[in-house]
C-alpha positions in Angstrom: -2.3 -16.5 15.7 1.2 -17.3 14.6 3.7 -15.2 13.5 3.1 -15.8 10.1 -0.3 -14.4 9.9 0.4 -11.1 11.1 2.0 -9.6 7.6 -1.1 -8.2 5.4 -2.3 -11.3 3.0 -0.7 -10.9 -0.4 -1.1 -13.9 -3.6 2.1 -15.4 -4.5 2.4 -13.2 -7.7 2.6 -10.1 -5.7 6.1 -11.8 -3.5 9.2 -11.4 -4.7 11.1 -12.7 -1.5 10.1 -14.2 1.5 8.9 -11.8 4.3 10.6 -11.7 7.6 8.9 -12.0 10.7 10.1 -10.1 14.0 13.5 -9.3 12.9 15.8 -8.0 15.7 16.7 -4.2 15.0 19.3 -2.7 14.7 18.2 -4.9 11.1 20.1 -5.2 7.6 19.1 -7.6 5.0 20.1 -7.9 0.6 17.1 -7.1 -1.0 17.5 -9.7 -3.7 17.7 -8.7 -7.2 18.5 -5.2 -6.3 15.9 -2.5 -6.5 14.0 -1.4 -9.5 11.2 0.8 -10.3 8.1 -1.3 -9.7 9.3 -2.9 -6.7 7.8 -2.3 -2.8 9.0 -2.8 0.3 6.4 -2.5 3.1 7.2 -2.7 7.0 4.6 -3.2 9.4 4.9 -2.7 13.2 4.7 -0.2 16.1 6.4 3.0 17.4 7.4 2.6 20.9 5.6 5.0 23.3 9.1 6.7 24.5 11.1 6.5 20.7 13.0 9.4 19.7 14.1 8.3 15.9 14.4 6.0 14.1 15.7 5.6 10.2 14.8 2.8 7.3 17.9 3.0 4.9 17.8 1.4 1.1 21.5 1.2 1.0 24.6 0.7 -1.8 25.9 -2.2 -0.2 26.4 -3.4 3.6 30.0 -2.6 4.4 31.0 -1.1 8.1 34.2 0.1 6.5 34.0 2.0 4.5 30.2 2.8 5.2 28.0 2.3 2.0 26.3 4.7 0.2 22.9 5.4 1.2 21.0 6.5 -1.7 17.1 6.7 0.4 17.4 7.6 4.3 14.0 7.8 5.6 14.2 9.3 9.1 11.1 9.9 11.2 11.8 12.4 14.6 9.7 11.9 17.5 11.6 13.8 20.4 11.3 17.2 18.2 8.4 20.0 19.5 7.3 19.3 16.0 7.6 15.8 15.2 8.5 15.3 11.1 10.4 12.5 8.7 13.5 13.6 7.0 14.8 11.8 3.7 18.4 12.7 2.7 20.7 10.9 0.4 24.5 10.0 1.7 27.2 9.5 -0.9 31.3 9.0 -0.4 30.2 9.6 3.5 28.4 13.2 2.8 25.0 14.2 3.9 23.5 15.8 0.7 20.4 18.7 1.6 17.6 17.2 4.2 14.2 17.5 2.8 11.7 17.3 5.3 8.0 16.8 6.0 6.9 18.6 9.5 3.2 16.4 9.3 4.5 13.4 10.5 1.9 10.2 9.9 3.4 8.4 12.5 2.8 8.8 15.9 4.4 7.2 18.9 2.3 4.1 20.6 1.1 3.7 17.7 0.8 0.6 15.1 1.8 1.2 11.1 2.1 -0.4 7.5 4.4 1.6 5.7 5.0 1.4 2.2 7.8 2.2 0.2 6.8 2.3 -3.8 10.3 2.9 -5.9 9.3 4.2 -9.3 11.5 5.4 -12.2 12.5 8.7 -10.9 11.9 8.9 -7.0 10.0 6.8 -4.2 6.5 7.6 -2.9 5.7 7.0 1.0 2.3 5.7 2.2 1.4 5.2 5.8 -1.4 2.8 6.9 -2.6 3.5 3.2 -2.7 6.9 2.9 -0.1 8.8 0.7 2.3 10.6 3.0 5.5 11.4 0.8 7.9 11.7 -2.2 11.3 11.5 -2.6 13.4 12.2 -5.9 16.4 9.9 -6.5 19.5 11.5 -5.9 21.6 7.8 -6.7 20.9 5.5 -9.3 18.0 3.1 -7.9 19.9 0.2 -9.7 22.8 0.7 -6.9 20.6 -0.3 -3.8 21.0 -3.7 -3.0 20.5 -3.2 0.5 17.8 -2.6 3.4 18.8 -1.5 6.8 16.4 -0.8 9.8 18.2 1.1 12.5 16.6 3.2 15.9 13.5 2.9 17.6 10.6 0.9 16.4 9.7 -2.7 16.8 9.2 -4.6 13.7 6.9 -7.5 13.4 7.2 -7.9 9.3 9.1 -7.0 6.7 7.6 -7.7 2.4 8.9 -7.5 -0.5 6.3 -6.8 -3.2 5.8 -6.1 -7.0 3.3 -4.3 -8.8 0.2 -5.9 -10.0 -0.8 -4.6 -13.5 -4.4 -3.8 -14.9 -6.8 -5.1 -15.8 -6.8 -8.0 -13.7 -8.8 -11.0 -11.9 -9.3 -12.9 -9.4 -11.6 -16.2 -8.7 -14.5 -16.2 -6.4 -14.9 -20.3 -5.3 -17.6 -19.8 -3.2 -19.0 -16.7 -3.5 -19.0 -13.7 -1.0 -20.8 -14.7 2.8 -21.8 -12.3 5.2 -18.4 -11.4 7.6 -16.4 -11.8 4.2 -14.0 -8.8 3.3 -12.8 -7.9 -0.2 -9.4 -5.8 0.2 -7.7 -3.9 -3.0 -4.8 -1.4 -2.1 -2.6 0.5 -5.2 -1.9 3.2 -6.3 -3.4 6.1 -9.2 -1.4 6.5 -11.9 -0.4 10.1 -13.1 -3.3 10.6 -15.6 -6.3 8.8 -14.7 -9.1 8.3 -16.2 -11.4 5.8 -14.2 -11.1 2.5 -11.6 -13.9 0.3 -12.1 -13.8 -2.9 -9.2 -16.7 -5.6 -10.8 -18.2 -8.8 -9.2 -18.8 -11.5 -12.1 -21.8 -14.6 -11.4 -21.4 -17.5 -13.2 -23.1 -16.2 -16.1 -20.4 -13.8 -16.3 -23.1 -10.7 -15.7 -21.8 -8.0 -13.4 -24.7 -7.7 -10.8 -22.5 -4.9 -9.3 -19.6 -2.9 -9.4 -18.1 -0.1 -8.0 -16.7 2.6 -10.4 -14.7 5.8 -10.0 -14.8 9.0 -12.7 -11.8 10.7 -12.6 -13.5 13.4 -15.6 -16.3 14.6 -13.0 -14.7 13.4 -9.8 -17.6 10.7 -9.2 -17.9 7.4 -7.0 -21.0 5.3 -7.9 -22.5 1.8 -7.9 -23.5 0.5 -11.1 -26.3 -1.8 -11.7 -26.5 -4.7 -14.1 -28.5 -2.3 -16.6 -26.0 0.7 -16.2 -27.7 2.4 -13.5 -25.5 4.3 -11.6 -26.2 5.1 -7.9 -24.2 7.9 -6.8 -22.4 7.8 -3.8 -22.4 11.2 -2.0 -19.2 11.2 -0.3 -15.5 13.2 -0.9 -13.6 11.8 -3.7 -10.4 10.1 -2.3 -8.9 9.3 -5.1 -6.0 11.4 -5.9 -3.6 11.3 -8.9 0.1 9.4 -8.0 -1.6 8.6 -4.8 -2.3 5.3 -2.7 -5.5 4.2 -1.6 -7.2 1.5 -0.1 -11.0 -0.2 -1.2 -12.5 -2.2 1.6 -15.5 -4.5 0.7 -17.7 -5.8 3.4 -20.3 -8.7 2.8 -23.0 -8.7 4.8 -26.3 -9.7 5.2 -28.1 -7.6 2.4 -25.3 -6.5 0.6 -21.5 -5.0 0.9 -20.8 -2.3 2.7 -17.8 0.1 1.9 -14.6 1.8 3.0 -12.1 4.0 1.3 -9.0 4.9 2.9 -10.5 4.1 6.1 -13.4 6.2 6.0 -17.0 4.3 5.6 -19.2 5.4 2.5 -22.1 3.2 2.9 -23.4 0.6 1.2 -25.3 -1.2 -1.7 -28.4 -3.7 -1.1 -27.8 -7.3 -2.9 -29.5 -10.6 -1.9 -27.9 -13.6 -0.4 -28.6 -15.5 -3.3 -26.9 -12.9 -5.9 -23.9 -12.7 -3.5 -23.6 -16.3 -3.2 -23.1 -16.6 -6.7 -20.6 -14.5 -7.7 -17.7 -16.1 -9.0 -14.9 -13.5 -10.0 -13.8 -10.4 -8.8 -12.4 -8.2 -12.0 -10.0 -4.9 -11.5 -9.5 -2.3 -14.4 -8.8 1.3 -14.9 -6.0 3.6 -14.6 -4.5 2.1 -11.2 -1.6 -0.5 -10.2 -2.3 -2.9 -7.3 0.0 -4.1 -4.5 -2.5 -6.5 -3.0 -5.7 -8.0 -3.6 -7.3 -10.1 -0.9 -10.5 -11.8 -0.4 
């Protein structure tokens, strides 16, 4: 596997700059354009087994001298009896008030994808997919032109995204083989209302899809003739939080995931599967990455 294959697939509309592979830490780079609210920035890699700290700063600027304003410092502990993260905000060399979060998502040994979601008034945290924090601006957004990576924690990728809006599409060539995976990760927006995932044939009929109530808190499959099949299972999605819809083709149908956690699956044959053609996203949800 080379380098290059080791950051999460993501189409070419989602990039806004090139990922970097491996960097060195300590690690600063100019986030180009500057930061504004519909941007990401997500970091995958591992926690040492023996780390103590480490920090990811969105910073005003790169100077040593003067340092810059940092307007997000996001500061997991490790050598703590209770292991938490710590965002503060540091302006004309000043520490403002710590917030902290004492249910750290991180654990040491362990591998992550963390991802950093700036909106219009503060950043939301996710780790491996699952909502972990928020963090109200304290500086103006439009003054970070600048990502550092500091302490201990081995980086394999570094992406810059951009949100995805809704309702959206994307082309099925060849269909969905057994072994295939369907992969949608966003975010809820504030007041939803429902998140409906279809699969298109070439007729354009919908032979399934997946659709989530927000009114009555209900996951279901939905048949061609608007027969719903309840699926009996905690409802995981959460207003102004991530989540993360796994698809698995097999033989007999797709099987599903949600935030990591499996919820079953739906019985279609080979030949239905086979000639599905698009893959069709809509509801009250923005998308980071769609992958197939």
């Amino acid at each position: 596997m080379s380098p290059a294959e080791k950051l999460d697939p993501l189409p070419d509309t989602f990039i806004l700059q090139p990922p970097v592979f491996h960097p060195v830490v300590p690690y600063v780079t100019t986030i180009f354009g500057g930061l504004r609210a519909g941007k990401m920035v997500m970091l995958q890699g591992v926690v040492p087994l023996e780390a103590r700290r480490f920090q990811v700063d969105f910073q005003c600027g790169c100077s040593l001298h003067p340092p810059p304003d940092i307007a997000i410092h996001f500061n997991p502990r490790f050598h703590t009896t209770q292991p938490h993260a710590i965002c503060n905000t540091l302006q004309a060399g000043r520490w403002q008030a710590e917030a902290r979060w004492p249910r750290l998502a991180l654990r040491r040994g362990g591998s992550f994808r963390l991802l950093f979601l700036f909106g219009h008034e503060d950043m939301k945290v996710s780790v491996n997919g699952r909502h972990f924090l928020h963090y109200r601006y304290r500086l103006p957004l439009s003054r970070v032109d600048t990502l550092g990576i500091f302490g201990d924690i081995l980086v394999k990728a570094v992406g810059f995204l951009n949100i995805n809006e809704v309702p959206c599409s994307r082309p099925l060539p060849r269909g969905l083989w057994p072994g295939q995976v369907i992969v949608l990760r966003g975010l809820v927006l504030p007041e939803p209302k429902d998140f409906t995932l279809s699969l298109m044939d070439e007729a354009a009929r919908v032979p399934v899809a997946l659709r989530a109530s927000f009114a009555d808190r209900t996951l279901a499959w939905v048949s061609p003739w608007g027969r719903k099949q309840l699926i009996l299972a905690p409802f995981l999605f959460y207003p102004q939080r991530f989540f993360e819809v796994l698809l698995l083709c097999q033989e007999g149908g797709l099987k599903l995931a949600l935030n990591g956690q499996g919820l079953g699956a739906t019985s279609l044959g080979r030949q239905v599967l086979e000639r599905l053609r698009e893959l069709r996203v809509s509801g009250t949800v923005q998308l980071y990455c769609v992958h197939h």
